[in-house]
C-alpha positions in Angstrom: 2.1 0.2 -28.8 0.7 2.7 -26.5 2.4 5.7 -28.7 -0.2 8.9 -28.4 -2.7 6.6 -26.0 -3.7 8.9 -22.7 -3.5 7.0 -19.5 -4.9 8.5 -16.3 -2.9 6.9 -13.8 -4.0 7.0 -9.9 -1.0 7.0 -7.0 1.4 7.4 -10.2 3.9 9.7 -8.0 5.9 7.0 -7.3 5.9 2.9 -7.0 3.8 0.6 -9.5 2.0 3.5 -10.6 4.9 4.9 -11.7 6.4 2.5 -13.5 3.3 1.9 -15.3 4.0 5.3 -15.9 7.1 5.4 -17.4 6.7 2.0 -19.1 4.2 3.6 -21.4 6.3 7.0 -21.5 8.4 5.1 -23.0 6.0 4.5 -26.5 5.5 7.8 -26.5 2.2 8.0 -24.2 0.4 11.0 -22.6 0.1 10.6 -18.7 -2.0 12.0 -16.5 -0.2 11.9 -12.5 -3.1 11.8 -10.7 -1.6 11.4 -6.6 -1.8 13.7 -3.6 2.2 13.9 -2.9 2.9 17.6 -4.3 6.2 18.4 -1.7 9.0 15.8 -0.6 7.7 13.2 2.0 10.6 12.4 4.6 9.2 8.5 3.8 7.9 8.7 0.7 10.2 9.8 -2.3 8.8 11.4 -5.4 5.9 14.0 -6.3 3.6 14.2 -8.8 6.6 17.1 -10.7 9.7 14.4 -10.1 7.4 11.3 -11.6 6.7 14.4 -14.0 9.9 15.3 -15.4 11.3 11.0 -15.2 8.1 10.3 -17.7 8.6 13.1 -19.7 12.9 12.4 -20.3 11.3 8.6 -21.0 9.8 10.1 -23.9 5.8 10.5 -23.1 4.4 13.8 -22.4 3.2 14.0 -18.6 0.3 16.1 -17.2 0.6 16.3 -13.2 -2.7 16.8 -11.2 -2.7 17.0 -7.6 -5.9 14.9 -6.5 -7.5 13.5 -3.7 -9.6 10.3 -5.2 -11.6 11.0 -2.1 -13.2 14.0 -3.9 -15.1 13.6 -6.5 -15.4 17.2 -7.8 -11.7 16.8 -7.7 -11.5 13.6 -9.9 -14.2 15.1 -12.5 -11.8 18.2 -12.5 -9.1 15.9 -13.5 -10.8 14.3 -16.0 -12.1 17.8 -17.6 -8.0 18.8 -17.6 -6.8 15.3 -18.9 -9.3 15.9 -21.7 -8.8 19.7 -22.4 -4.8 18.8 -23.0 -4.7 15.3 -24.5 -8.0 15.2 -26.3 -9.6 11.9 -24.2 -8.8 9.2 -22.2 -7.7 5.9 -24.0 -6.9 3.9 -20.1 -8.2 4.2 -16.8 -4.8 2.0 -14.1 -6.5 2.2 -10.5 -3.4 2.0 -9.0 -3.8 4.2 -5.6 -4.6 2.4 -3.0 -4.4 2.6 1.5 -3.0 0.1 3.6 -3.6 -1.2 7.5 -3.0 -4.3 8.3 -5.1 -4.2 11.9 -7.3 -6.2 13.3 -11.1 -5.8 14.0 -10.3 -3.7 17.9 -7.4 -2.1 16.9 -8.2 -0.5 13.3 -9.9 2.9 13.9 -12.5 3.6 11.9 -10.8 6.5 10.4 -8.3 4.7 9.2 -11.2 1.6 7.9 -12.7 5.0 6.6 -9.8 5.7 4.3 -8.9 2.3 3.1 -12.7 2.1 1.3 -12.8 5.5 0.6 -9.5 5.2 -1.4 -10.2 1.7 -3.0 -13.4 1.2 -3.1 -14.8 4.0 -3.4 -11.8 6.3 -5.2 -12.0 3.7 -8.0 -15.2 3.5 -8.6 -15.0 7.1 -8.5 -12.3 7.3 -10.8 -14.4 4.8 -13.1 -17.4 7.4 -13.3 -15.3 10.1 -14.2 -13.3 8.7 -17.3 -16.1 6.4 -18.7 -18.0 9.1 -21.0 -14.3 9.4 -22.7 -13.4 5.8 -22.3 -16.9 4.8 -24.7 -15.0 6.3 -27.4 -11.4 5.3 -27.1 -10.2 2.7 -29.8 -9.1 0.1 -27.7 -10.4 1.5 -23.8 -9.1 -0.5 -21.0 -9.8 -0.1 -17.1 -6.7 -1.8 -15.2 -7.2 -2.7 -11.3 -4.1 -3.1 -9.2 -6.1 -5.4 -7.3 -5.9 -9.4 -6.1 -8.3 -12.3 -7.4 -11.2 -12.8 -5.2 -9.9 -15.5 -3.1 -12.6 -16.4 -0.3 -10.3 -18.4 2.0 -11.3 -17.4 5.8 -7.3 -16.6 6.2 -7.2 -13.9 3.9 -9.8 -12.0 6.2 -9.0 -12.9 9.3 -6.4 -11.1 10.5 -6.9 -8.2 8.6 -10.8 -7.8 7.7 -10.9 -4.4 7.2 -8.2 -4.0 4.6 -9.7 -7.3 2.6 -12.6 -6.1 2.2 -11.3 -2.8 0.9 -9.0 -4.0 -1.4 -11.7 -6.9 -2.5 -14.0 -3.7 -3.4 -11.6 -2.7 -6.3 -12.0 -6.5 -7.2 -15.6 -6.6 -7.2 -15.4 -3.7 -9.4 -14.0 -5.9 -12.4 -16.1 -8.4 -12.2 -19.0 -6.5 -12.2 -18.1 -3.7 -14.9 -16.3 -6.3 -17.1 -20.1 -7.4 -17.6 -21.8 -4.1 -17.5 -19.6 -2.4 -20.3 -18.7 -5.9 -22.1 -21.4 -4.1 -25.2 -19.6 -1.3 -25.1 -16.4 -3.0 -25.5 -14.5 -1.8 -22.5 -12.2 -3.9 -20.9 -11.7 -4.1 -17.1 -9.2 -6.5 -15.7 -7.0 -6.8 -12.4 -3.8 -7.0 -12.2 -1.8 -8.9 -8.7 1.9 -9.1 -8.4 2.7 -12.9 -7.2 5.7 -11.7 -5.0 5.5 -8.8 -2.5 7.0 -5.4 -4.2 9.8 -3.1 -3.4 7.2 -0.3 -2.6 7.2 2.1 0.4 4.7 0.4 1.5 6.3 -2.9 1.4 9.5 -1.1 3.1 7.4 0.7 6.1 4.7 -2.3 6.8 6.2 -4.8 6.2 10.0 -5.6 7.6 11.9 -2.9 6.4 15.4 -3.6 4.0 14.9 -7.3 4.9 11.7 -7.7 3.3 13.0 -5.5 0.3 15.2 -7.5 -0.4 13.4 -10.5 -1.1 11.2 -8.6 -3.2 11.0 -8.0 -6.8 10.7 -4.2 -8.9 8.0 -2.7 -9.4 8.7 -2.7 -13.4 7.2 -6.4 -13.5 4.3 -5.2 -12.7 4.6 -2.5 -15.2 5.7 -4.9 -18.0 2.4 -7.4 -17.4 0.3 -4.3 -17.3 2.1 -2.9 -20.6 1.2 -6.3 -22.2 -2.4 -6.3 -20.5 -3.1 -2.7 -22.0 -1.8 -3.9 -25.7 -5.1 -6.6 -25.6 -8.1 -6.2 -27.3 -10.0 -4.9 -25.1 -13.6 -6.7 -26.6 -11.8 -9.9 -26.1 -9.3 -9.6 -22.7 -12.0 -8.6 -19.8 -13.4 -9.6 -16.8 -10.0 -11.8 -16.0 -7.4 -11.8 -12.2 -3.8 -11.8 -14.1 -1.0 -12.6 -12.0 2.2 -10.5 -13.1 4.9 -13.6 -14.0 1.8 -15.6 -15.4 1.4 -12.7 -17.8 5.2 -12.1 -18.6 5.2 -15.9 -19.0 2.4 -16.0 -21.4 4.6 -12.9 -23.4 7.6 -15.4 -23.7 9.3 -14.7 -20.8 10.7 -16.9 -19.0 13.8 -15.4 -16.9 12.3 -13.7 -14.3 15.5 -12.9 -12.2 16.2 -9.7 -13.6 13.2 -7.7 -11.9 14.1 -8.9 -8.3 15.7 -6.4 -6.1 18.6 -9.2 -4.5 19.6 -11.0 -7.7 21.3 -13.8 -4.5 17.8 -14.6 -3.3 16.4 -17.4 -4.4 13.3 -17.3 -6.4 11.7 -19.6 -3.8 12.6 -17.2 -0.8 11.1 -14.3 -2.4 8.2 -13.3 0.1 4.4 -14.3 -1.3 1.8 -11.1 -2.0 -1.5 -11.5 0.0 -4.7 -13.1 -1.4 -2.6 -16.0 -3.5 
C-alpha cells in the first residue's frame, strides 16, 4: 500500500506518468506533478491542474509544480515544496523523458541537446535533488521508465542519438542500485514490452493505426504499483518488463489493458530495445 507515501513524479501531466499517478492516488498517496505543460497543448491533452484535480477525485492529495528538469534550481525548488507540504519524499518515478527518432545528419544538435538533457541529465538531476529525503524514507524507491541495456548494433543504428539518451537513464540504475545498495535505496527500471497509447506513440509513430495496436498506459502503472510495494533492500539494480511483472503478481489476462480488445496479442506493435 502506497497510502500517505509521497511520490515525485516527472512528466506526470499526462500518459504513463499519469497513471502512475493516479494508480497510487488511488491508496491514498501524495503526488507531486512535476511536468512543464501548465496551459492546454492543441497535441498534447492535460496540465499539470487537470492530472491535478483526476488524482485528487482518485483519492490522493496532488501538489502540482510547474518544472523544467532541465533546471536544476528548479528541481531543488521542487523538492524544498514537495517537502514543506508532504513532510519528505518516500519515491522518486523518472518518468519524463524526449523523443527523436533521427539519424546521425538529420538530428540537430538542439534537438540531441534536449533528449540528454531531459533523460540523462533531468534524471540524474531529479536523483540529486530527492536523495537527502529518500535516505530517510521507510521503504525509498527510485523508479526509471527506461529499457534494459540491450547492446545489439540495431538498437543504435538508426536512431543513435535517442539510444544513447534514453540508455543514460539506464546506466543510472545500474550504477546507483550499487552506490546506495548500503543505504538501502532501491533503483530499478521499468520497460513496457508493447508500444503505449501515449502522444508520443500517436504523433511519432503512425498515428490511430499504431494506437490501436497498443496497450494503456495503466499496465505500466500497475507493474510500477507492484514494483514500488518491494522491499526496497532486496528489489534493486533489476530491467522489469511490464507483463513479466503483472505476470509474476498473478496475472495472467492481459487483454484488458490493450486499447483494440480485436487485435491480437501477437499483432500488438513491439517497444524498442526488446
Amino acid at each position: 500500500m502506497l497510502k500517505d507515501k509521497t511520490i515525485f513524479i516527472t512528466g506526470s501531466s499526462r500518459g504513463i506518468g499519469k497513471a502512475i499517478a493516479l494508480r497510487a492516488a488511488r491508496d491514498g498517496a501524495n503526488i507531486v506533478i512535476v511536468a512543464k505543460t501548465r496551459e492546454p497543448h492543441p497535441r498534447l491533452p492535460g496540465t499539470i491542474y487537470t492530472a491535478a484535480e483526476e488524482i485528487e477525485r482518485a483519492g490522493g492529495r496532488a501538489l502540482p509544480l510547474a518544472v523544467d528538469i532541465r533546471d536544476e534550481g528548479a528541481i531543488h525548488h521542487a523538492v524544498d515544496q514537495a517537502v514543506e507540504r508532504f513532510g519528505g519524499i518516500d519515491i522518486l518515478v523518472n518518468n519524463a523523458s524526449a523523443i527523436n527518432l533521427s539519424g546521425t545528419q538529420e538530428i540537430s544538435l538542439k534537438r540531441f541537446d534536449l533528449m540528454h538533457q531531459v533523460n540523462t541529465r533531468g534524471t540524474f538531476a531529479c536523483v540529486q535533488g530527492c536523495l537527502p529525503y529518500l535516505k530517510e524514507a521507510a521503504n525509498p524507491h527510485v523508479l526509471m521508465l527506461s529499457p534494459p541495456l540491450n547492446m545489439q548494433a540495431r538498437w543504435f543504428g538508426p536512431h543513435v542519438a535517442y539510444t544513447m539518451a534514453k540508455y543514460g537513464m539506464s546506466m543510472c540504475v545500474l550504477g546507483m542500485a550499487e552506490e546506495f545498495r548500503p543505504a538501502g535505496i532501491a533503483f530499478n527500471a521499468l520497460w513496457p514490452r508493447t508500444a503505449i497509447a501515449t502522444a508520443a506513440v500517436r504523433n511519432l509513430l503512425g498515428g490511430d493505426e499504431a494506437v490501436a495496436r497498443s496497450r494503456k498506459p495503466e499496465i505500466v502503472a500497475d507493474a510500477a504499483y507492484a514494483i514500488l510495494n518491494r522491499d526496497s533492500r532486496t528489489s534493486t539494480g533489476q530491467f522489469f518488463i511490464d507483463e513479466d511483472v503483472l505476470h509474476a503478481a498473478g496475472v495472467t489476462d492481459l487483454s484488458g489493458y490493450q486499447v483494440d480488445p480485436d487485435v491480437a496479442p501477437e499483432e500488438l506493435l513491439p517497444d524498442f530495445f526488446l
